[in-house]
Biotite code that builds the C-alpha atoms (Angstrom):
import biotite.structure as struc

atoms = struc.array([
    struc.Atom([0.000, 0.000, 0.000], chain_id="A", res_id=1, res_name="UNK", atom_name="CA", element="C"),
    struc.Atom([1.103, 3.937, -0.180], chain_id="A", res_id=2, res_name="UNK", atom_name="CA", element="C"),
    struc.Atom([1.491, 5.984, 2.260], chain_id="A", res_id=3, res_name="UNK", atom_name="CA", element="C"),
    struc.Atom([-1.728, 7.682, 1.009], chain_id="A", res_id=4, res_name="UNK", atom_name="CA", element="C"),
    struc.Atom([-3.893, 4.434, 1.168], chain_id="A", res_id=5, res_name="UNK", atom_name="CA", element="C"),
    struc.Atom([-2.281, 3.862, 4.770], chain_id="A", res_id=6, res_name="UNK", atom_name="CA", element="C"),
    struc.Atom([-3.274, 7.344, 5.854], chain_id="A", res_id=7, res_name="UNK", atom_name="CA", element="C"),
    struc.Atom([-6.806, 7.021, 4.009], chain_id="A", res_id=8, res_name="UNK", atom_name="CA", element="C"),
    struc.Atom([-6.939, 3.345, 6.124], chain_id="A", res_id=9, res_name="UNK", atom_name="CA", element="C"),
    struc.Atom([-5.527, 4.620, 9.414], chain_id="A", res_id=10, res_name="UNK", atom_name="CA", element="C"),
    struc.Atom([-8.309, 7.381, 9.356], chain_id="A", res_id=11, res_name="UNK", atom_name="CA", element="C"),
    struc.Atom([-11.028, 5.288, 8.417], chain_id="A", res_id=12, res_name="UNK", atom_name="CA", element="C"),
    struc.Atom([-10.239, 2.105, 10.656], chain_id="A", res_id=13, res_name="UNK", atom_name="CA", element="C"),
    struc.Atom([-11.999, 2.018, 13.844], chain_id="A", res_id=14, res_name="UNK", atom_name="CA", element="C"),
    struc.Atom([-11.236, -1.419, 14.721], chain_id="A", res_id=15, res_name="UNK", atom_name="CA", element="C"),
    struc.Atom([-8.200, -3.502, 15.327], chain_id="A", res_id=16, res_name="UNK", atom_name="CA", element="C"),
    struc.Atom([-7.578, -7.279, 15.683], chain_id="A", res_id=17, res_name="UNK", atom_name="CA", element="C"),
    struc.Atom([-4.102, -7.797, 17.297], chain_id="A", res_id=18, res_name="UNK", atom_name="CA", element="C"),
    struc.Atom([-3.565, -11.226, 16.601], chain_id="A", res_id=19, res_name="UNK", atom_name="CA", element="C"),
    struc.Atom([-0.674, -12.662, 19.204], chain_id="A", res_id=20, res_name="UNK", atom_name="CA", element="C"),
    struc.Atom([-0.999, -9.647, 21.320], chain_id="A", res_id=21, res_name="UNK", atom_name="CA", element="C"),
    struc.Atom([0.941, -10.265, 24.648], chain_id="A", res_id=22, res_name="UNK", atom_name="CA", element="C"),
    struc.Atom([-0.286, -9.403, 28.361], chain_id="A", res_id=23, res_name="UNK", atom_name="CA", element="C"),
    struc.Atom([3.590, -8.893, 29.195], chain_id="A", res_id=24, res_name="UNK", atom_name="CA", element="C"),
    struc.Atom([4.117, -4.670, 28.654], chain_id="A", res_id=25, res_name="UNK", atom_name="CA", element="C"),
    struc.Atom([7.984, -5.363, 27.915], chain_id="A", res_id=26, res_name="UNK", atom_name="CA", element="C"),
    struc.Atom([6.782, -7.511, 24.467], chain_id="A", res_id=27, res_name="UNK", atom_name="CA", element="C"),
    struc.Atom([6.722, -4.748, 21.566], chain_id="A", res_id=28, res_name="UNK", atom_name="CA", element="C"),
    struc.Atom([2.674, -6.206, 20.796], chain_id="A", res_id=29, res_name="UNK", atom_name="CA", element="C"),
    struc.Atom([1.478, -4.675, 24.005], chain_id="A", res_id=30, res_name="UNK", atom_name="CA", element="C"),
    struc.Atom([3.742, -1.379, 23.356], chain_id="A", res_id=31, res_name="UNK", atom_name="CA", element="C"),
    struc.Atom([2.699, -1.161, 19.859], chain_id="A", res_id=32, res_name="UNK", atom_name="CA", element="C"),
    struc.Atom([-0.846, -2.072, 20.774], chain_id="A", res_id=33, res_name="UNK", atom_name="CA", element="C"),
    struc.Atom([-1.680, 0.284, 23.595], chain_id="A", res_id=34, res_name="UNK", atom_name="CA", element="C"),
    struc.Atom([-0.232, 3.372, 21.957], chain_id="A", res_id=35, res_name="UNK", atom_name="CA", element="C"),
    struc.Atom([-3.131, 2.410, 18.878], chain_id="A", res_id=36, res_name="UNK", atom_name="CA", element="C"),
    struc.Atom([-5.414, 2.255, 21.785], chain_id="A", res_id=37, res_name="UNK", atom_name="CA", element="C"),
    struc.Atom([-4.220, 5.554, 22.542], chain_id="A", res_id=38, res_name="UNK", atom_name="CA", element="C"),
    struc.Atom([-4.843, 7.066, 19.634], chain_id="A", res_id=39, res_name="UNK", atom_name="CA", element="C"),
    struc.Atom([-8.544, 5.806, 19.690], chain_id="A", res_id=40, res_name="UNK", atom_name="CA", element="C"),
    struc.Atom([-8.644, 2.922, 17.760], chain_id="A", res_id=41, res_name="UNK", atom_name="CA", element="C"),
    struc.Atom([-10.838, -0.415, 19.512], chain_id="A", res_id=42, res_name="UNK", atom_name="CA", element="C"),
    struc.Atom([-7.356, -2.737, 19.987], chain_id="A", res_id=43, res_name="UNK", atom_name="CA", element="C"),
    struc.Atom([-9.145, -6.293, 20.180], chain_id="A", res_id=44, res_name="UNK", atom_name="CA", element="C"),
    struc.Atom([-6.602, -8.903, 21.476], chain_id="A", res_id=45, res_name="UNK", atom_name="CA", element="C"),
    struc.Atom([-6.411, -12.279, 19.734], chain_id="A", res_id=46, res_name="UNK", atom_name="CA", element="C"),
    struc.Atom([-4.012, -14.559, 21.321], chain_id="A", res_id=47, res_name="UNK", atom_name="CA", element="C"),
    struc.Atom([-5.234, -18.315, 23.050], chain_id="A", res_id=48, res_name="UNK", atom_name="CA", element="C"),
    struc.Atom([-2.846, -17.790, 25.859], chain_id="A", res_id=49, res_name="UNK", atom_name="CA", element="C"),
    struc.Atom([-4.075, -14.502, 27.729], chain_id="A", res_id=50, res_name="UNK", atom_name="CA", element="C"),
    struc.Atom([-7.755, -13.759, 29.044], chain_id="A", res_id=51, res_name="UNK", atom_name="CA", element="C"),
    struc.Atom([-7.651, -10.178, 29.092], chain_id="A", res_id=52, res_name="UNK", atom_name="CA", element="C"),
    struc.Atom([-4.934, -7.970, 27.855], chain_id="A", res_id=53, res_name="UNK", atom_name="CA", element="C"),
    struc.Atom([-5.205, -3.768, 28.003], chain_id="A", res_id=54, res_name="UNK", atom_name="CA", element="C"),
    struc.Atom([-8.404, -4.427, 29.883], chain_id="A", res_id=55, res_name="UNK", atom_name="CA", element="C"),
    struc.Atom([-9.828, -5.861, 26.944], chain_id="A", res_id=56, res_name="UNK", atom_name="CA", element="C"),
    struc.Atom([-10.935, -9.315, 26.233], chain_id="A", res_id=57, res_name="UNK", atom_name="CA", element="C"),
    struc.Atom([-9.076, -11.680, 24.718], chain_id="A", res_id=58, res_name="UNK", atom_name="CA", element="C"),
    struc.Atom([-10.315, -14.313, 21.977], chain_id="A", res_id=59, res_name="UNK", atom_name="CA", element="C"),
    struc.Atom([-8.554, -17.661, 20.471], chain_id="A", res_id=60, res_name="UNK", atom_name="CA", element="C"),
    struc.Atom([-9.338, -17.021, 16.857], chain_id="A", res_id=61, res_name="UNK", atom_name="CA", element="C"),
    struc.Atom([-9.908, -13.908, 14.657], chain_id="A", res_id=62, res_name="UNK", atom_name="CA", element="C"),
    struc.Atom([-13.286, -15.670, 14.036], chain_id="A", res_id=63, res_name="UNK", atom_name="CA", element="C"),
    struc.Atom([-14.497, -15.542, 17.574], chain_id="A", res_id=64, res_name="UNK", atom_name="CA", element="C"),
    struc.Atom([-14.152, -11.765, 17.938], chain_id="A", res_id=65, res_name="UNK", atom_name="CA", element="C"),
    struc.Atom([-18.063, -10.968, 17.389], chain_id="A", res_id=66, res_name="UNK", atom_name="CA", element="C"),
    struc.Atom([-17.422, -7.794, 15.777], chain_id="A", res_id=67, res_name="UNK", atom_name="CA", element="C"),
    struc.Atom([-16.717, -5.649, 12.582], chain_id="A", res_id=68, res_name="UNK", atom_name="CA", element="C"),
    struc.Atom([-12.815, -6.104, 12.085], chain_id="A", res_id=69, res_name="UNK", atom_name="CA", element="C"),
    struc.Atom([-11.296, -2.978, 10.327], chain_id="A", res_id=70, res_name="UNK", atom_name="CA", element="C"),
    struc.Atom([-7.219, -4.276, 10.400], chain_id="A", res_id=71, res_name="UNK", atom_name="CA", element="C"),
    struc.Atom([-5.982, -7.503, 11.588], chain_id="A", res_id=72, res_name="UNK", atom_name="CA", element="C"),
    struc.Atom([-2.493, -6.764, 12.945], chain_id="A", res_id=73, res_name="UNK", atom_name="CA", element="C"),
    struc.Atom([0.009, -9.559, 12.851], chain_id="A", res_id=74, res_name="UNK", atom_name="CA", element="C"),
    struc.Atom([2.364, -9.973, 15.211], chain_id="A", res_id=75, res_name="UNK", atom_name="CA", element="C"),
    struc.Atom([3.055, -13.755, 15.031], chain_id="A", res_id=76, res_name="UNK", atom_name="CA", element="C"),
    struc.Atom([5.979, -15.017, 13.270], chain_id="A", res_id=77, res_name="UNK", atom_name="CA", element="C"),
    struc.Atom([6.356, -15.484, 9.549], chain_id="A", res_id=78, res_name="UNK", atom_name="CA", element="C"),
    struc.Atom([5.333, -19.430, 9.682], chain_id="A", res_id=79, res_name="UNK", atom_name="CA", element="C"),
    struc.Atom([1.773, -18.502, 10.918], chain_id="A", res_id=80, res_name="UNK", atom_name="CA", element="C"),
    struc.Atom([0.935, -15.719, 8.875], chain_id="A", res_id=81, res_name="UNK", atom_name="CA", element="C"),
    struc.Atom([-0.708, -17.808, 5.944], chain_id="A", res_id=82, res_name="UNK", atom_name="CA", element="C"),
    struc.Atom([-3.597, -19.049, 8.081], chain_id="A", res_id=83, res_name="UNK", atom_name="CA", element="C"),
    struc.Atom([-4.308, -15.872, 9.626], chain_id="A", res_id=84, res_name="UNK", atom_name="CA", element="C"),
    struc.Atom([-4.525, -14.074, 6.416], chain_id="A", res_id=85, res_name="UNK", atom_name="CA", element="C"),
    struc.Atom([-7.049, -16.874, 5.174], chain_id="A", res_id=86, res_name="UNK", atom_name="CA", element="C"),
    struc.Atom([-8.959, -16.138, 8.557], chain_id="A", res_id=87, res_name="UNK", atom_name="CA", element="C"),
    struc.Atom([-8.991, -12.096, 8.031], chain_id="A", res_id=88, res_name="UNK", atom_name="CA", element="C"),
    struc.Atom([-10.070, -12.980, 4.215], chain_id="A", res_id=89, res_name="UNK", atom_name="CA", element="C"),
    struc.Atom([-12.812, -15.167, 5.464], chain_id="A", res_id=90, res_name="UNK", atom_name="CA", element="C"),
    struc.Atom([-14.116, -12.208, 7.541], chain_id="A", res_id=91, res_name="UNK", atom_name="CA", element="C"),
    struc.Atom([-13.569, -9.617, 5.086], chain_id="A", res_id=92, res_name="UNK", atom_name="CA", element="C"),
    struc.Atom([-11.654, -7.548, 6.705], chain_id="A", res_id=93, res_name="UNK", atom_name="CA", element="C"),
    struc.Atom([-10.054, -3.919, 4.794], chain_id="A", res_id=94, res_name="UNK", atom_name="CA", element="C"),
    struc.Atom([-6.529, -5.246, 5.392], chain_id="A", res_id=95, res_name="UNK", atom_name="CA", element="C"),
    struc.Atom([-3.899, -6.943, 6.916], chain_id="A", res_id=96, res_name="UNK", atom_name="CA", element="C"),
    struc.Atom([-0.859, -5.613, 8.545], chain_id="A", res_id=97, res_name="UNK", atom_name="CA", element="C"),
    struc.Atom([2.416, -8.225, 9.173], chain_id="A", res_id=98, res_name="UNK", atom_name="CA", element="C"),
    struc.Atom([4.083, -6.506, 11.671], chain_id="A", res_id=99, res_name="UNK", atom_name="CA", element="C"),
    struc.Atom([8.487, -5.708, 11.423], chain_id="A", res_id=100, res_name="UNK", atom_name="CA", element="C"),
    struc.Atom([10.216, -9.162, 10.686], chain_id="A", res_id=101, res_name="UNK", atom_name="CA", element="C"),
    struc.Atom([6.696, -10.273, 9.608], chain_id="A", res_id=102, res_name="UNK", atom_name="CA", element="C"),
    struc.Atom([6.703, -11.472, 5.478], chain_id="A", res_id=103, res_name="UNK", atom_name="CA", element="C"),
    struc.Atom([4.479, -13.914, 3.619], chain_id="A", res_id=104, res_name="UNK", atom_name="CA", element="C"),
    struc.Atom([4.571, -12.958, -0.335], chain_id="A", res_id=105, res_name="UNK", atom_name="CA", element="C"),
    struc.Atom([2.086, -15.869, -1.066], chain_id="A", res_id=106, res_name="UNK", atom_name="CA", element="C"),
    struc.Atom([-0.120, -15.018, 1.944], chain_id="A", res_id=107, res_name="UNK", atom_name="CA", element="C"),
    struc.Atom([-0.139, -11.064, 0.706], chain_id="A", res_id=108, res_name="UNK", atom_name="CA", element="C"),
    struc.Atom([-0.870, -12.482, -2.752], chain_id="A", res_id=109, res_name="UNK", atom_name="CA", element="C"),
    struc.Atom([-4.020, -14.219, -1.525], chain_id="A", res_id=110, res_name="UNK", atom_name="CA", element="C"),
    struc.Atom([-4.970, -11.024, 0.252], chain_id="A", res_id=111, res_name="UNK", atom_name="CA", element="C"),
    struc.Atom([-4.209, -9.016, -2.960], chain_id="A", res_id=112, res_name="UNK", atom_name="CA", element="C"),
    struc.Atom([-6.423, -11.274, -4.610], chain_id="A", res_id=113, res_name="UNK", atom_name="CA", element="C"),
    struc.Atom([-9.570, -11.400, -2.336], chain_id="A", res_id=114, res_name="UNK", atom_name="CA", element="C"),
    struc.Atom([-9.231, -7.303, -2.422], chain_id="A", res_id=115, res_name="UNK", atom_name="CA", element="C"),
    struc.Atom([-7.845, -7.072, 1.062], chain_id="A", res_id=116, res_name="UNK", atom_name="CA", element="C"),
    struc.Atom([-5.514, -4.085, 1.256], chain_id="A", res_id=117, res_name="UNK", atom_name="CA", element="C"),
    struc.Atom([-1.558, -5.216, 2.686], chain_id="A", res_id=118, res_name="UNK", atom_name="CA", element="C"),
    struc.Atom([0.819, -3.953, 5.266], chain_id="A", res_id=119, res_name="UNK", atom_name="CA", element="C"),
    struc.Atom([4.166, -6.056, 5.499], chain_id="A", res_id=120, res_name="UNK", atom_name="CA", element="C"),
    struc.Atom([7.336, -6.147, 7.539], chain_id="A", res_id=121, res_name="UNK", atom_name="CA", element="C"),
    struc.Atom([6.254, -2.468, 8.679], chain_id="A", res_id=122, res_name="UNK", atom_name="CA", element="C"),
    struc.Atom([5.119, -1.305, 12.039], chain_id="A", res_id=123, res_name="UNK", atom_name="CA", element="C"),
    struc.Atom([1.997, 0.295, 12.542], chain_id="A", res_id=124, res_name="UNK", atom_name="CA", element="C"),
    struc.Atom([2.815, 2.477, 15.261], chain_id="A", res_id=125, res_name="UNK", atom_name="CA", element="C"),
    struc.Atom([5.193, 4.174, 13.000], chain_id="A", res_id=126, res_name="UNK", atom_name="CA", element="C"),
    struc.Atom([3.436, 4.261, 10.236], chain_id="A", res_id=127, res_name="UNK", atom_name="CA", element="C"),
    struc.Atom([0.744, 5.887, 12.327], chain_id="A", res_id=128, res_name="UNK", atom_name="CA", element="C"),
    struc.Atom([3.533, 8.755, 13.842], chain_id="A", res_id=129, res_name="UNK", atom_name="CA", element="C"),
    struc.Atom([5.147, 9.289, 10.401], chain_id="A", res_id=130, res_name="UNK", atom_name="CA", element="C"),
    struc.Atom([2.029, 9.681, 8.520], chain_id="A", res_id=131, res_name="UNK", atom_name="CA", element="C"),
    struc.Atom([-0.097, 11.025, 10.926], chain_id="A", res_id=132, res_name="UNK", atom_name="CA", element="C"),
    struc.Atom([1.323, 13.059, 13.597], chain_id="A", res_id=133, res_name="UNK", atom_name="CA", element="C"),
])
């Protein structure tokens, strides 16, 4: 995407699925995740290991959050990318974002290909402070 689709995104997203967002505020997913929430965006957690993260409920799967999903943030490693990206296409989400270290060409294809706009190997967070701050 270009910067001026990821500013036109940023400002239109309400909603964002963190997928593999930690409880732990050292991990860069909760730092990353709670300066979104900051900035007014709904952070949704999606990780099977925590029960509550930023005071906000956590779910297993992107398709057990029972809401409107604007972004699904990825911030899982490479190797699990794929199935989330077939989840967040499922759902029909606006886009998906692989977080820094985070690259899947085929999965981004797929993505590409069901209309799904695509962030990779980029953080969000500054993204969101270069582009709109």
């Amino acid at each position: 995407m270009t910067d001026a689709e990821i500013i036109e995104l940023l400002r239109a997203a309400k909603t964002i699925a963190v997928v593999g967002l930690s409880n732990k505020p050292w991990r860069p997913s909760f730092g990353v995740s709670e300066y979104m929430q900051s900035q007014g965006y709904r952070v949704i957690p999606v990780n099977p290991n925590v029960g509550e993260t930023l005071g906000v409920h956590a779910y297993e799967r992107l398709e057990d959050v029972p809401e409107k999903i604007d972004i699904v943030n990825i911030f899982r490693r490479a190797q699990f990318a794929g199935p989330i990206v077939d989840s967040a296409i499922r759902l029909g989400v606006r886009c998906v974002w692989m977080q820094e270290g985070v690259h899947d060409e085929q999965a981004a294809a797929r993505a590409r290909e069901a209309g799904l706009g695509v962030v990779m190997d980029r953080c969000i967070l500054k993204d969101h402070r270069r582009l709109l701050k």
